[in-house]
ZADO-1210 file (C-alpha; in nm, 4 decimals, padded with zeros to 6 digits):
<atoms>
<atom x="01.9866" y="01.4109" z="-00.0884" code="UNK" pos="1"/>
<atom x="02.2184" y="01.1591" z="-00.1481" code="UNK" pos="2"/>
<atom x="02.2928" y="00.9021" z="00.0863" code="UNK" pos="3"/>
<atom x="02.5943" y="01.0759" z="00.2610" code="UNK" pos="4"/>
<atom x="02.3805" y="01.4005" z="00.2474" code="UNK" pos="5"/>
<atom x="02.1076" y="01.1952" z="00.4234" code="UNK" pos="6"/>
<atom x="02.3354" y="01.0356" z="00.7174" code="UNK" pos="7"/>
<atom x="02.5416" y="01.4173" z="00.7518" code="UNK" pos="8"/>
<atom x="02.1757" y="01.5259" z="00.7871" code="UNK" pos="9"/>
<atom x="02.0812" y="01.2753" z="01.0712" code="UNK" pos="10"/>
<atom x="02.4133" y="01.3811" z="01.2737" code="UNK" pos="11"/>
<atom x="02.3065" y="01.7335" z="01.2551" code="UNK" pos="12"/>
<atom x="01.9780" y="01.6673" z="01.3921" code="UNK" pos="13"/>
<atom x="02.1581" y="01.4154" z="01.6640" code="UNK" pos="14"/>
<atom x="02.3868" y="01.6578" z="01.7494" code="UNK" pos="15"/>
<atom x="02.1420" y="01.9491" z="01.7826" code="UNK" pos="16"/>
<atom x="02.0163" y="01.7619" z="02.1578" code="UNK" pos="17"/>
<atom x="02.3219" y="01.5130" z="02.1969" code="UNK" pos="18"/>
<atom x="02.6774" y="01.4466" z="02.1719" code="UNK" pos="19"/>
<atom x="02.6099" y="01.0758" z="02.1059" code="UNK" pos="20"/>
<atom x="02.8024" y="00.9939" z="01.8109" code="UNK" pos="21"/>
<atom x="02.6772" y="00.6970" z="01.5984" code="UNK" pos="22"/>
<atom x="02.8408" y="00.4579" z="01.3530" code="UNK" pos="23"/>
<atom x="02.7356" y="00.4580" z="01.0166" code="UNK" pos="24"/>
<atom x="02.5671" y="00.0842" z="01.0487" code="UNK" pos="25"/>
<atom x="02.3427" y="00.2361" z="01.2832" code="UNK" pos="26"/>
<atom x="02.2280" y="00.5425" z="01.1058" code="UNK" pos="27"/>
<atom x="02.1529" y="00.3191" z="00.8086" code="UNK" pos="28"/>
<atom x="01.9685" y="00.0792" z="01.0485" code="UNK" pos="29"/>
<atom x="01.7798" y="00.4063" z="01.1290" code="UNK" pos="30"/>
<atom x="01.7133" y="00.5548" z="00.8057" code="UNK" pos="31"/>
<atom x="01.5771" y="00.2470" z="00.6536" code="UNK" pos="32"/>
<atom x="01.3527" y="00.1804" z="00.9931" code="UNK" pos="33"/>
<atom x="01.2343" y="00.5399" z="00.8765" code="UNK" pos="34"/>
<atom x="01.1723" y="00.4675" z="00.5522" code="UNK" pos="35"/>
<atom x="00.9236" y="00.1877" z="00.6225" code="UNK" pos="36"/>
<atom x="00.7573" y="00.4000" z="00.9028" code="UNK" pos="37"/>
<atom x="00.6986" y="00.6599" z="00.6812" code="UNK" pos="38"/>
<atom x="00.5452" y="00.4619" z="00.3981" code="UNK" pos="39"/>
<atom x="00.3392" y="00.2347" z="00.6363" code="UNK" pos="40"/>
<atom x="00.1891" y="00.5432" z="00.7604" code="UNK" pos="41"/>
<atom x="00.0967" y="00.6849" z="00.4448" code="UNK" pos="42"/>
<atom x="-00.0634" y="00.4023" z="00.3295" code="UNK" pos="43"/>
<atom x="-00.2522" y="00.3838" z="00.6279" code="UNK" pos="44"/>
<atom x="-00.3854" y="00.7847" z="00.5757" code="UNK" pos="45"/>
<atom x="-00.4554" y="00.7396" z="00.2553" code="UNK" pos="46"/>
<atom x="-00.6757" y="00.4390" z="00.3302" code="UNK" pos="47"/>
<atom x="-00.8910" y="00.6079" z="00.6025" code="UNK" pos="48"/>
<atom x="-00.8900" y="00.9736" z="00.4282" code="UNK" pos="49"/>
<atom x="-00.9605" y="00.8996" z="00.0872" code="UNK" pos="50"/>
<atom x="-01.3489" y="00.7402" z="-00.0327" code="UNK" pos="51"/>
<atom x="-01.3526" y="00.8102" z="-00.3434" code="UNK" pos="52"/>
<atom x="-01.2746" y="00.5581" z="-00.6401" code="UNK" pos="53"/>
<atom x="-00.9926" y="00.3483" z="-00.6529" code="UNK" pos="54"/>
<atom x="-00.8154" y="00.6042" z="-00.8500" code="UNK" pos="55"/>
<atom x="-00.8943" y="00.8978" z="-00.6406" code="UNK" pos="56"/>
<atom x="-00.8114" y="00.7060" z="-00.3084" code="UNK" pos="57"/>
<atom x="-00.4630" y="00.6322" z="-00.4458" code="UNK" pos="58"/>
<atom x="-00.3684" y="00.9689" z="-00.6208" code="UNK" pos="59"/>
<atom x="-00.1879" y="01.1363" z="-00.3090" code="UNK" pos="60"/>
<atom x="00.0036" y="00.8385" z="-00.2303" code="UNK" pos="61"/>
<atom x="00.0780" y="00.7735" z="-00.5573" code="UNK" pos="62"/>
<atom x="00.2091" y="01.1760" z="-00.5853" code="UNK" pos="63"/>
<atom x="00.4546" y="01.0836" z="-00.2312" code="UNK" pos="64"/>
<atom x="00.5724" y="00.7280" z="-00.2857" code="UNK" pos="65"/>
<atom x="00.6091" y="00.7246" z="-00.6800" code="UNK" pos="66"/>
<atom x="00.9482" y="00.5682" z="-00.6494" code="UNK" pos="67"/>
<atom x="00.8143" y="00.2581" z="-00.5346" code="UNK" pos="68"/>
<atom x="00.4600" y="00.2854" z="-00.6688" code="UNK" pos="69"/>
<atom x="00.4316" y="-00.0120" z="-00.9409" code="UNK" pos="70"/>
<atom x="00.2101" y="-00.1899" z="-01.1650" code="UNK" pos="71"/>
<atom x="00.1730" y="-00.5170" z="-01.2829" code="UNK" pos="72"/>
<atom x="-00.0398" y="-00.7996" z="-01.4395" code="UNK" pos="73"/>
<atom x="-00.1359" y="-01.1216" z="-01.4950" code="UNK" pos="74"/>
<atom x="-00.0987" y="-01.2186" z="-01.8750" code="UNK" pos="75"/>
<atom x="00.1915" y="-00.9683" z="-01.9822" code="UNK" pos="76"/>
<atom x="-00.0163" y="-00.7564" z="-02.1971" code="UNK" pos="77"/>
<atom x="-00.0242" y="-00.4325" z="-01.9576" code="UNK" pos="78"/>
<atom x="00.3106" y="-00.4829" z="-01.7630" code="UNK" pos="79"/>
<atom x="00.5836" y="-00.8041" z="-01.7003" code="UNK" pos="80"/>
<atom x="00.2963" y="-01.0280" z="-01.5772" code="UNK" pos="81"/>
<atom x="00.3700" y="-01.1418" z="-01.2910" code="UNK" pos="82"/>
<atom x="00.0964" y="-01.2723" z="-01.1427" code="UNK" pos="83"/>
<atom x="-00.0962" y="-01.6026" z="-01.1659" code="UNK" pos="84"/>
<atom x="-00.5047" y="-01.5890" z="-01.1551" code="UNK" pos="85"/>
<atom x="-00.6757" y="-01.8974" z="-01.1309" code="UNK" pos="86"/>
<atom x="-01.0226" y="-01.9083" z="-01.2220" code="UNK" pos="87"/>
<atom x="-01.3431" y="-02.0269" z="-01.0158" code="UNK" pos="88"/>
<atom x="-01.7348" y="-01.9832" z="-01.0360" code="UNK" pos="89"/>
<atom x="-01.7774" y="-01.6744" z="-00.9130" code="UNK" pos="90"/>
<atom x="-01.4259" y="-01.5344" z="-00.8561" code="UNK" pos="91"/>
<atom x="-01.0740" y="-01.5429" z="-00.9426" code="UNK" pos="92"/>
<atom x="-00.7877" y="-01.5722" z="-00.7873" code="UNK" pos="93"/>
<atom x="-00.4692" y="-01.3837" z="-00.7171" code="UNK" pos="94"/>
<atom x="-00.2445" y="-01.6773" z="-00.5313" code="UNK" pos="95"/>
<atom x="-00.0095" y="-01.4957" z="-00.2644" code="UNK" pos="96"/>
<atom x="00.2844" y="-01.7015" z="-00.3994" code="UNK" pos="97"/>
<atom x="00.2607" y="-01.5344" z="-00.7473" code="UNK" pos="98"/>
<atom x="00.3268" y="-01.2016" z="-00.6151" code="UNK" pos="99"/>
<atom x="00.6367" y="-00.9603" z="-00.7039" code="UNK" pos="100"/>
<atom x="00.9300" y="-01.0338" z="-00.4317" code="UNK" pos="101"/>
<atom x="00.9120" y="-00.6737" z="-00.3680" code="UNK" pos="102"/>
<atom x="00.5197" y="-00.6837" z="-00.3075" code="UNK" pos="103"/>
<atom x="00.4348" y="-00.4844" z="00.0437" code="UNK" pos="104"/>
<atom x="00.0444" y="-00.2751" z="-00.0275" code="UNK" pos="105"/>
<atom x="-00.2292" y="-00.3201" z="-00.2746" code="UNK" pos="106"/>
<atom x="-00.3011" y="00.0376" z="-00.4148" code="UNK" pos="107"/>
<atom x="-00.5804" y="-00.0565" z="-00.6409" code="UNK" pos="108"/>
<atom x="-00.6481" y="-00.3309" z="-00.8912" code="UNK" pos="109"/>
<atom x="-00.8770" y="-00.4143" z="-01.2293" code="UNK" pos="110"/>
<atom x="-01.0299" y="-00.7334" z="-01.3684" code="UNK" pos="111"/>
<atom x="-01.0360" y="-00.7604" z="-01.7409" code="UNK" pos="112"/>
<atom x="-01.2675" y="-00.8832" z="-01.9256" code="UNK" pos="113"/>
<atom x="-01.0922" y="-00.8729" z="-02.2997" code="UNK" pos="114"/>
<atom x="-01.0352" y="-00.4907" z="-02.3594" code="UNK" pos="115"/>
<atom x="-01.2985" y="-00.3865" z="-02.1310" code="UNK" pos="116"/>
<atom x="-01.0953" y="-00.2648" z="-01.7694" code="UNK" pos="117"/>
<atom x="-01.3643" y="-00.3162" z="-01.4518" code="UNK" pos="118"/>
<atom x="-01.1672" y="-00.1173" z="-01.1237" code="UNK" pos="119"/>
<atom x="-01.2506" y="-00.3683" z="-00.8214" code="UNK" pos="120"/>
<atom x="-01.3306" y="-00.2216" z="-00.4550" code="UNK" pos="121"/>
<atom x="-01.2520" y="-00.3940" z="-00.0887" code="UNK" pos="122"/>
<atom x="-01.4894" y="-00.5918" z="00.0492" code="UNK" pos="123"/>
<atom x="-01.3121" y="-00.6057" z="00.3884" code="UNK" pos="124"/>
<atom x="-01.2201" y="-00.2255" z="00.3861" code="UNK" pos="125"/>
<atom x="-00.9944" y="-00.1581" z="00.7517" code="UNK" pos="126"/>
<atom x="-01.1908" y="-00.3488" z="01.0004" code="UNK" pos="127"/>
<atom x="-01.0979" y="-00.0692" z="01.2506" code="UNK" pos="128"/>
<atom x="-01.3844" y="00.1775" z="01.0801" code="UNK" pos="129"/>
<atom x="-01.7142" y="00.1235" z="01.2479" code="UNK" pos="130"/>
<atom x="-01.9368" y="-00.0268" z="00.9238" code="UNK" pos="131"/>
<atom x="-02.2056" y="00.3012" z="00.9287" code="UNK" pos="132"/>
<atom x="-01.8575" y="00.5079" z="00.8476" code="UNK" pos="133"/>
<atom x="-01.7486" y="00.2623" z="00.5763" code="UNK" pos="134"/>
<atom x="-01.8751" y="00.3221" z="00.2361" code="UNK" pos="135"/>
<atom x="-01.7246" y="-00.0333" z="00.0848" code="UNK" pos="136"/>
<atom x="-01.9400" y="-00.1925" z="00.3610" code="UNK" pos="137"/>
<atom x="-02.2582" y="00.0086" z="00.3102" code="UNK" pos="138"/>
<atom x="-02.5733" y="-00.2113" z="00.1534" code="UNK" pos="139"/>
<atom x="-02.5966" y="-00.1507" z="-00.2394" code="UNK" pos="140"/>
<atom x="-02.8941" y="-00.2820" z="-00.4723" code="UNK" pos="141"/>
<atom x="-02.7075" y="-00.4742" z="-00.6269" code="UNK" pos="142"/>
<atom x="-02.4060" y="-00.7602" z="-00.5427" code="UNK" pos="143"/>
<atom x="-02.2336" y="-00.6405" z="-00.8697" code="UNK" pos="144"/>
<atom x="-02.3005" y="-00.3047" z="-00.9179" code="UNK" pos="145"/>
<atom x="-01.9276" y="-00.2865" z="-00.8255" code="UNK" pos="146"/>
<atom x="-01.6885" y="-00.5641" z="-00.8038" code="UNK" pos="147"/>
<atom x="-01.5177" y="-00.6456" z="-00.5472" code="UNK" pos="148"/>
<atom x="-01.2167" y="-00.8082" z="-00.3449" code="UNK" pos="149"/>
<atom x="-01.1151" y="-00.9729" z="-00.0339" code="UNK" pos="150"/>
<atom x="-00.6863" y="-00.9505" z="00.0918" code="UNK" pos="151"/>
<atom x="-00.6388" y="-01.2779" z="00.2408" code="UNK" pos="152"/>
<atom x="-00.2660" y="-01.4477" z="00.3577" code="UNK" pos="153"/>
<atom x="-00.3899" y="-01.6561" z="00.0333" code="UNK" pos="154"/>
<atom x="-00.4243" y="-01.3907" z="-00.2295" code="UNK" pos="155"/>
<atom x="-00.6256" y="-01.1629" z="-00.3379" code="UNK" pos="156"/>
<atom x="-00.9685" y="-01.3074" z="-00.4033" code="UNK" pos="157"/>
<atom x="-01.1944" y="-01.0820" z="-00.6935" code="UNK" pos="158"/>
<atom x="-01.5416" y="-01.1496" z="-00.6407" code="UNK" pos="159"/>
<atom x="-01.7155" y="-01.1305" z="-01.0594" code="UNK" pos="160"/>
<atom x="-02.0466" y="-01.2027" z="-01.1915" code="UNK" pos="161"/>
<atom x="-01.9089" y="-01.3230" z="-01.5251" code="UNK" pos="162"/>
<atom x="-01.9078" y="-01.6877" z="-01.5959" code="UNK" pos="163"/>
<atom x="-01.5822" y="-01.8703" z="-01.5299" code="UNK" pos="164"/>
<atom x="-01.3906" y="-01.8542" z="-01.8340" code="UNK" pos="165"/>
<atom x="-01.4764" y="-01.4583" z="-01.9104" code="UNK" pos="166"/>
<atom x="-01.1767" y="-01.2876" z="-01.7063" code="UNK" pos="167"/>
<atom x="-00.8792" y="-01.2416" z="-01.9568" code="UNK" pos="168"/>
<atom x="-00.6459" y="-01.0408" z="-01.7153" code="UNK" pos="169"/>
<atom x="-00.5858" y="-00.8631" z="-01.3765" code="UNK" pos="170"/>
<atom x="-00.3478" y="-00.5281" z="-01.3414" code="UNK" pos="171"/>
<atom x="-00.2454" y="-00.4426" z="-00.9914" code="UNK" pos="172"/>
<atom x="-00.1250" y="-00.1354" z="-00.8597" code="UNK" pos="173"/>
<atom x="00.0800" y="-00.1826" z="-00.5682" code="UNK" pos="174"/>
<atom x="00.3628" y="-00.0390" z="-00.3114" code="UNK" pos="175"/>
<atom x="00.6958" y="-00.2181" z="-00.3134" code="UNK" pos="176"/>
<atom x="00.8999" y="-00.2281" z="-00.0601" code="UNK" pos="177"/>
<atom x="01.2514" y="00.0107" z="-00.0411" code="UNK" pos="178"/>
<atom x="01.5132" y="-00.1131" z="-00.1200" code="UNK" pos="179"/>
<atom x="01.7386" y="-00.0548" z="00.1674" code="UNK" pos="180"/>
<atom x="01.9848" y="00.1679" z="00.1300" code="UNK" pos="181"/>
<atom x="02.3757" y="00.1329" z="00.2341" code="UNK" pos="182"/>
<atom x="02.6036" y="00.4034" z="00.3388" code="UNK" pos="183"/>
<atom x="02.8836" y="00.2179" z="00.1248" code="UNK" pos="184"/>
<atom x="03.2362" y="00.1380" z="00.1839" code="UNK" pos="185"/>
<atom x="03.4619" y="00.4006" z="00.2892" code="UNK" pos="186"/>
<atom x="03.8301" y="00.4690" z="00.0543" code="UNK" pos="187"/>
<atom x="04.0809" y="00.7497" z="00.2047" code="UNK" pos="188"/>
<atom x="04.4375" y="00.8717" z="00.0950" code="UNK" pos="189"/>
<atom x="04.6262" y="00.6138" z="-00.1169" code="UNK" pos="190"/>
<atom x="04.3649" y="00.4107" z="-00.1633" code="UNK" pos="191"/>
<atom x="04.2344" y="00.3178" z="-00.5612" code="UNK" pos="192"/>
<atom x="03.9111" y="00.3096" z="-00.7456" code="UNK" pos="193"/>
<atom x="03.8333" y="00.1127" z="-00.9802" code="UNK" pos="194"/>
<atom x="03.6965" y="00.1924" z="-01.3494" code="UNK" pos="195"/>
<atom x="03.3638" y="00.3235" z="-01.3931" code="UNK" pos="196"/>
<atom x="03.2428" y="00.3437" z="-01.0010" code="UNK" pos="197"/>
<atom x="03.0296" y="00.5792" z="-00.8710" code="UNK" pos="198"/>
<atom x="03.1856" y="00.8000" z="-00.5697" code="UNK" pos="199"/>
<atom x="03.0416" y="01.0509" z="-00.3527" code="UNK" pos="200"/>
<atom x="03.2915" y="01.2906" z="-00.1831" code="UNK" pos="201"/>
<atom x="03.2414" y="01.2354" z="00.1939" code="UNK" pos="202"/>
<atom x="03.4788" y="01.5066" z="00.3353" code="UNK" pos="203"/>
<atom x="03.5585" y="01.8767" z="00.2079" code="UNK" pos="204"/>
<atom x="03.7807" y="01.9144" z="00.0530" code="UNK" pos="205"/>
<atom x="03.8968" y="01.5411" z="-00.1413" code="UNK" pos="206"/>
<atom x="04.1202" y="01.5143" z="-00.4138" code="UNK" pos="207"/>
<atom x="04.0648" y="01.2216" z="-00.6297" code="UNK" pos="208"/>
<atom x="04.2394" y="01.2031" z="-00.9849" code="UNK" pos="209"/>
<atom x="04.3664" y="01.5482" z="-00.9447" code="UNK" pos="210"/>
<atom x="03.9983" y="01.6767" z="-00.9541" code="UNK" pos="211"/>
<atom x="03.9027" y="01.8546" z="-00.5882" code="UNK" pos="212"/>
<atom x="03.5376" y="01.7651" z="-00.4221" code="UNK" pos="213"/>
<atom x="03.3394" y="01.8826" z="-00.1737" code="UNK" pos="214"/>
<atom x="03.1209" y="01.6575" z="00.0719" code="UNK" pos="215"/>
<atom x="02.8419" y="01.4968" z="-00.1263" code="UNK" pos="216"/>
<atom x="02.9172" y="01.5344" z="-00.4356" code="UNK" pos="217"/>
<atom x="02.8803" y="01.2339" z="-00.6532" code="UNK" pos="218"/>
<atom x="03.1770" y="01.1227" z="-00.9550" code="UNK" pos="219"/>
<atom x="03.2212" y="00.8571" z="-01.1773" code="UNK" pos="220"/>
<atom x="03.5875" y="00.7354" z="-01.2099" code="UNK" pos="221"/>
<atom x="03.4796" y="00.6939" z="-01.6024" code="UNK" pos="222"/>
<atom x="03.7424" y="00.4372" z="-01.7139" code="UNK" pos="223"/>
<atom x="04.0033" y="00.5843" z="-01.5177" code="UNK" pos="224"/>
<atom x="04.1950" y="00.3826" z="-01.2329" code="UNK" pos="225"/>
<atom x="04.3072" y="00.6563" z="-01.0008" code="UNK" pos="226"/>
<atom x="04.3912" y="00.7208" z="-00.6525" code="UNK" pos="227"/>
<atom x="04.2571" y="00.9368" z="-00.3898" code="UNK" pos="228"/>
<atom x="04.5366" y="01.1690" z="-00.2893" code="UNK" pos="229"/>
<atom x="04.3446" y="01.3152" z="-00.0044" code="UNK" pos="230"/>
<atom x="03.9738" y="01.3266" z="00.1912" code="UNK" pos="231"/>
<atom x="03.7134" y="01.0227" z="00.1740" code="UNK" pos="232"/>
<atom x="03.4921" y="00.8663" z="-00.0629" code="UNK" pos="233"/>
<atom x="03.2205" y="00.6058" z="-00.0267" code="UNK" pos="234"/>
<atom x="03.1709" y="00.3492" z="-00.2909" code="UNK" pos="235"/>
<atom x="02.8821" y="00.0613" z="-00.3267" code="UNK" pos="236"/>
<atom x="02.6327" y="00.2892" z="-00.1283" code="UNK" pos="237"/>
<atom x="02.2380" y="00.2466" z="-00.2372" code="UNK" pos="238"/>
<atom x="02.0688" y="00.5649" z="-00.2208" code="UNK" pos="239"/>
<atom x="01.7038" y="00.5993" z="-00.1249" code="UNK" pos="240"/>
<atom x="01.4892" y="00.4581" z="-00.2858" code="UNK" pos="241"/>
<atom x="01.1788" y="00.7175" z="-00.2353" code="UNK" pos="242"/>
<atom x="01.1525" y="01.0385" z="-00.3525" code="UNK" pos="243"/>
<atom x="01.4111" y="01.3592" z="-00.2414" code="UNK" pos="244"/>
<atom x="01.1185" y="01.5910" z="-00.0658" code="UNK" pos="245"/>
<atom x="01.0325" y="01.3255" z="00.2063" code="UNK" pos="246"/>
<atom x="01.4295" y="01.2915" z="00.2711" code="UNK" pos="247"/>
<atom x="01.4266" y="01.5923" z="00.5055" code="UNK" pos="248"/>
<atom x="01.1259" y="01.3863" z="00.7508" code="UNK" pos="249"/>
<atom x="01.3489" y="01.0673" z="00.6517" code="UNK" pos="250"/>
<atom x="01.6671" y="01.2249" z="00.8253" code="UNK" pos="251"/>
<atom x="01.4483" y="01.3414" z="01.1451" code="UNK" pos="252"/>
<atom x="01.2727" y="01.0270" z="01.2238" code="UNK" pos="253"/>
<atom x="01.6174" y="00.8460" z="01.1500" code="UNK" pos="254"/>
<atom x="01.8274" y="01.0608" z="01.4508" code="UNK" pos="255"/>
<atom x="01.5038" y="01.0369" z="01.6613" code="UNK" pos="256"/>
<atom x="01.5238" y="00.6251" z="01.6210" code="UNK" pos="257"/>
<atom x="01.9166" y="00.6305" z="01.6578" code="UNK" pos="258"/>
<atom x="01.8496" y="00.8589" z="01.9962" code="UNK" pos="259"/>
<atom x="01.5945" y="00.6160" z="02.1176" code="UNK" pos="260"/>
<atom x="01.8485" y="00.3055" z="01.9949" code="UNK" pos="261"/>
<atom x="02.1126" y="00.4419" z="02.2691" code="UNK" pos="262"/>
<atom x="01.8675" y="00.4959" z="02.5233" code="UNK" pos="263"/>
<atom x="01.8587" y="00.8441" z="02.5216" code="UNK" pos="264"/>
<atom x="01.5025" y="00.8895" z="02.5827" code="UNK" pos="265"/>
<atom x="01.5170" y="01.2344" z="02.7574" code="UNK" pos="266"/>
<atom x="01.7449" y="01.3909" z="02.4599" code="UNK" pos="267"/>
<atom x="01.4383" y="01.2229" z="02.2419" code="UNK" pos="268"/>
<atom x="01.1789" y="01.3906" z="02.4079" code="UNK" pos="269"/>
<atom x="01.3421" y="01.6936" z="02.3848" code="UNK" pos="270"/>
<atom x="01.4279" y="01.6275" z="02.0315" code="UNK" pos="271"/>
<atom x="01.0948" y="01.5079" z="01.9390" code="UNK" pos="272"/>
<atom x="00.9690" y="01.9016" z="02.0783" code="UNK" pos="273"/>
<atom x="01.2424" y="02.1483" z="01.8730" code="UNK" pos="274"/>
<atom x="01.2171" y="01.9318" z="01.5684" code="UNK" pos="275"/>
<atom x="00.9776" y="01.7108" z="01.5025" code="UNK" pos="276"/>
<atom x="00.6886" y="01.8977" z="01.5810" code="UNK" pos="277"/>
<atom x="00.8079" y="02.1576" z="01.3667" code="UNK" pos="278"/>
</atoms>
């Protein structure tokens, strides 16, 4: 879905329990809310369900969220490098203020040593799991038989039992945060476009350079300056940033959060039972 698709898709669920119409500020207010929820909590699953390897611990959430899965480095050599390590007996360094602007969970991460990759494991591994349940706390025979790191509001510390000059590079693998997305700005009968905007159609029918659309579809004004002789079209609007199959729970969560933003709670509960349980 498209962002109009998304926010017609949030009034149909808000209208299947309510009359309460909402303003297009809100719904966006309510789709992004949704879109963090959603990717806080399946960070959060994929954390306590998965205890395998770094890779294998990541895989599903890497499948869901692949929009705004990324990876990056320290030296440039793998990705943009981004980050700065600093080097110490013992450990390195990842300092917080070196991170990507659009930096929100560590996935998984890799010390380099030259060509040779070594995946790192949490030492401090969701303090919420009793330690006999948590296998990154469990005693091993050896400090280094894997290495390890601690999440600080520092950095990320990697714990290494090379000496101090050995590490060459770091790659992370981390969750960035949506972008949030925009409805965009609204252009009806007699109003112009300019060249080479993207439109989406936001009634049915619209007429815009003697072409007829339907709601949702999506145009290009491709060099032409035209007007729009009839319907509405959004321009400016920011899609979604994560992927189209998780747009249908987006769109659910979003009219339950614009039902609980008007105080509707009964018309929630009663939403939250036809829909969202299904």
């Amino acid at each position: 879905m498209n962002i109009v698709q998304l926010h017609d898709r949030v009034r149909f669920f808000v209208d299947t329990v309510a009359s309460t119409r909402f303003e297009s500020d809100d719904i966006d207010l309510a789709i992004n809310n949704s879109i963090r929820e959603i990717v806080d909590e399946k960070y959060d699953q994929s954390r306590l369900n998965h205890r395998g390897d770094s890779f294998q611990r990541t895989q599903r959430i890497r499948d869901e969220l692949s929009n705004i899965t990324k990876e990056d480095d320290v030296d440039g050599s793998l990705h943009s490098g981004t980050f700065t390590m600093t080097k110490n007996s013992g450990y390195v360094m990842l300092e917080i203020g070196s991170f990507p602007t659009d930096y929100k969970h560590l996935l998984a991460i890799a010390l380099y040593v030259d060509s040779t990759k070594y995946v790192c494991w949490p030492l401090t591994y969701n303090r919420k799991n009793v330690v006999e349940k948590n296998p990154y706390r469990r005693v091993r025979s050896g400090l280094f038989n894997k290495l390890y790191f601690i999440e600080s509001d520092q950095g990320i510390k990697i714990l290494h039992p090379f000496d101090t000059a050995s590490p060459t590079n770091v790659e992370v693998a981390y969750l960035a945060d949506p972008v949030d997305s925009f409805y965009g700005y609204e252009k009806g009968p007699s109003d112009t476009v300019g060249f080479n905007t993207p439109c989406i159609a936001t009634l049915t029918p619209t007429e815009y350079n003697s072409v007829e659309y339907k709601s949702g579809d999506t145009f290009t004004t491709n060099g032409v300056l035209g007007v729009i002789t009839y319907g509405l079209v959004v321009t400016g609007f920011i899609d979604p940033e994560i992927n189209g199959f998780l747009h249908e729970e987006i769109a659910k969560r979003a009219a339950a959060n614009c039902l609980l933003s008007a105080g509707d709670y009964e018309k929630y509960q009663r939403f939250k039972a036809e829909t969202l349980a299904v």
